[in-house]
Each structure stands twice: as C-alpha cells, then as structure tokens.
N, C-alpha and C positions, 0 to 999 in steps of 0.2 A: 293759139299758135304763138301768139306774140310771148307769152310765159315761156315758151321752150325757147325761145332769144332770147331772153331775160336770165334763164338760165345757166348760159352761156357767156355771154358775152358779161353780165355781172356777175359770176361765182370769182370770188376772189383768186383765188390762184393765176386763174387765166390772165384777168382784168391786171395784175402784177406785171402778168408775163406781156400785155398788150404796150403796159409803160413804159418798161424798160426797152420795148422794143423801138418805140418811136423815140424817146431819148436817143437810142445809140444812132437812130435817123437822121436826128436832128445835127448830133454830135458829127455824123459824117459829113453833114450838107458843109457846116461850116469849117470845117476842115480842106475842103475842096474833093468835091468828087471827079474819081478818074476811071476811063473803059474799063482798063483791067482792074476792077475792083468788082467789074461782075465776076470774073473767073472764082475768088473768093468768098461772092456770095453763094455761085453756086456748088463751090467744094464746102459749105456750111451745108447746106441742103441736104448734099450728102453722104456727108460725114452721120448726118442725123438718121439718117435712112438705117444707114446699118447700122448704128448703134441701137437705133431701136429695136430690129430686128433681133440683133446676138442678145439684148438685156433681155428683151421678151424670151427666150429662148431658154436658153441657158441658164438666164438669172431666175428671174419671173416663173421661172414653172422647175426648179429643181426641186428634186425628191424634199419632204418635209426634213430638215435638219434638228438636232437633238440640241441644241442648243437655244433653250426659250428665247433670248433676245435676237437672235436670229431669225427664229420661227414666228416672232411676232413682227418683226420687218417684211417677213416677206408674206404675212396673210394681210397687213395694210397694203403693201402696195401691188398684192395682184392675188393671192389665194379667194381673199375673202370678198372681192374682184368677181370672182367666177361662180363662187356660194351666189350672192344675191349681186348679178351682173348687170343689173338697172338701177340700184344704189346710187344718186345723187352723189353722196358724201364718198363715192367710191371709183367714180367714175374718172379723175380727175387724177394727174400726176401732183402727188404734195409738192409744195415747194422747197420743202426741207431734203427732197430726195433730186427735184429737176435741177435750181437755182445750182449748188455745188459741182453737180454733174456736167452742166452750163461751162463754167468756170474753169473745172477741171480741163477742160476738151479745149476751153480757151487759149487756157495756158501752155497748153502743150502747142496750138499753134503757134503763139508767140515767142514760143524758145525758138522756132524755124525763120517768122519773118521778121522780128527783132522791131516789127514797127507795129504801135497801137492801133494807128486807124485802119490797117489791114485785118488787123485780128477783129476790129470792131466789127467792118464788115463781114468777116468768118463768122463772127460771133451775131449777126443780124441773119443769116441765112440759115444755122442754126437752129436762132427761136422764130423764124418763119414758118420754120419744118416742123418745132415743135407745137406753136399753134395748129398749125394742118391737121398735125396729129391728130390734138387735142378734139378737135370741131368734128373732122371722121368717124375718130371715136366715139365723142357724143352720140350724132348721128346715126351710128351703128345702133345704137341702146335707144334712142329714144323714136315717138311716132315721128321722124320726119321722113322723106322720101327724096334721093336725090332725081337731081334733074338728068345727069348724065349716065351713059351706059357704065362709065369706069366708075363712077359713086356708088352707082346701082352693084357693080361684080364686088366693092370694095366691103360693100357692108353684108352683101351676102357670105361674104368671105368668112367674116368677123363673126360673122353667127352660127357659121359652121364650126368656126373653130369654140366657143363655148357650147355649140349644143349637139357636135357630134362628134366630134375629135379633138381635143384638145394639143394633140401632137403637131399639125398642119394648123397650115395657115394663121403665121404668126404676125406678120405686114397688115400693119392697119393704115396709115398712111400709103404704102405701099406695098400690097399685094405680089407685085412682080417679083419681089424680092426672093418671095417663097419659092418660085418659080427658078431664079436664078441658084438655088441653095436646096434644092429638093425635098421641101416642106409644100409645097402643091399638088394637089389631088383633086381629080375628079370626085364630086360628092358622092358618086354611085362606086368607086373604088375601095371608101376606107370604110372601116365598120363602125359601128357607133361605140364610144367608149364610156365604160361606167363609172371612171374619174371626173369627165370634162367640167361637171359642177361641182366637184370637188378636189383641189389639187394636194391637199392634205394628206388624202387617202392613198396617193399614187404611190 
C-alpha cells in the first residue's frame, strides 16, 4: 500500500506540480493575504473543472487525425491512455502539455485583474484542481478504494467511461460536470462500445 503513495506523490510530474504549488503559497503568505483572494482561488477551481472537461472531450478523444505529429500528441496524451489504461507512464498529465496550459490560463487571467498576486492565487486554485485531478485519477486505475460515497461514484464513473462507453462520462475530478453538459448516463442506458479501448479506431 505504501508503494501506491510512493507512486504518487513521488512520480515526478506531480511532485513538480506539488512545488510550484507551495512556492506560489508561500509567495502569497508574504505578499499579504486578503478574504477576497478566496473568491479567486475558487474561480481557479473552476476554471479547471471545465477545462478539463471540454480538453477531455473534444480534445482527448477527437477522431484519429491524418497528420502524424498530431496523431502522436494525441495517442500520448489520452489514446494510448485508454489502449493500456493502468500504465504508470500514462497515467499522468506530461508536464510539457499541463505547465504551458497552466500559464496559458494564467495569463489570460491577468490581462483582467492586472495584479500578480491575484493571478497567483487564480493560479493556486488551478493547480489545486489539477492535483485533485491527478490523485482521482490515479485512484480510478489503481487498487485503492475511496472512503467516501462521491470518491466511490467518482471512480466508478471513470471506469465506465474506459470500459464501456467512451463517449460519457468525461469528469474525473468531477463527474457532476457530465451531468451539467449531458455526457451522464445511467450504466444500464448506454451500450457498450467497441472503441472505448481504443480511441484510434473511432
């Protein structure tokens, strides 16, 4: 049990995404922290909710594209994902694809509130949500078992959507999402599809 922590919490990616996040912590404490700098962590939150949702969606699972360096971005970061969906080395959002994404999302807040330590805090709510992710994620794929009933619907959710429809249930942090955006289905509603383990083929 203790290896499946170890897994986690030291796969590099993460453990990146863990430093930068207690940096921008840090960086807020001595700045002075103010009430409404929760409102902006929680508009990071979930800013990240739905972008994970529309990336997984839209991005992560479009038809195979004709253009190799295309088609090989998108079988690392979710095709080949769903091929062998307990993959260690697969399980995990690269940094080369989160970090910019990060940023990107960053900066767009800050052309709005023109001040750093707000965007910091945007930007700490963010990778709050994206660790959530992350650890659900895991969790889905690997033996562990949540304690709560939302952990429990969250990861049964996750495994429906690999192992019997890949079209629903795209919310890994957040399932509700699906729900809000009519990608939720009863498991006894959709059929079983002959892509899910392979999105290549779709």
């Amino acid at each position: 049990m203790k290896g499946l922590y170890r897994d986690f919490f030291f796969h590099f990616d993460v453990l990146v995404m863990f430093l930068l996040f207690f940096a921008g912590f840090i960086f807020v404490l001595m700045t002075g922290v103010k009430i409404s700098m929760i409102l902006f962590f929680l508009l990071g939150l979930f800013v990240f909710v739905l972008s994970e949702y529309f990336t997984h969606r839209f991005l992560f699972h479009l038809k195979a594209p004709k253009n190799p360096l295309f088609l090989k971005f998108l079988k690392r970061i979710h095709y080949d994902h769903h091929v062998y969906p307990n993959d260690l080395k697969l399980l995990f959002l690269p940094l080369w694809y989160s970090l910019p994404n990060f940023l990107i999302i960053s900066a767009v807040f800050y052309t709005f509130s023109r001040d750093l330590t707000e965007t910091v805090v945007f930007g700490l709510g963010l990778m709050a949500m994206l660790l959530t992710y992350e650890w659900k994620h895991y969790v889905a794929h690997r033996p562990l078992k949540p304690k709560t009933k939302f952990g429990k619907w969250a990861k049964k959710m996750h495994i429906l959507h690999h192992y019997k429809n890949e079209n629903y249930w795209f919310g890994v942090s957040n399932p509700i999402v699906d729900v809000i955006f009519g990608t939720f289905k009863e498991e006894t509603e959709v059929e079983s599809s002959k892509t899910a383990k392979n999105l290549e083929m779709r």
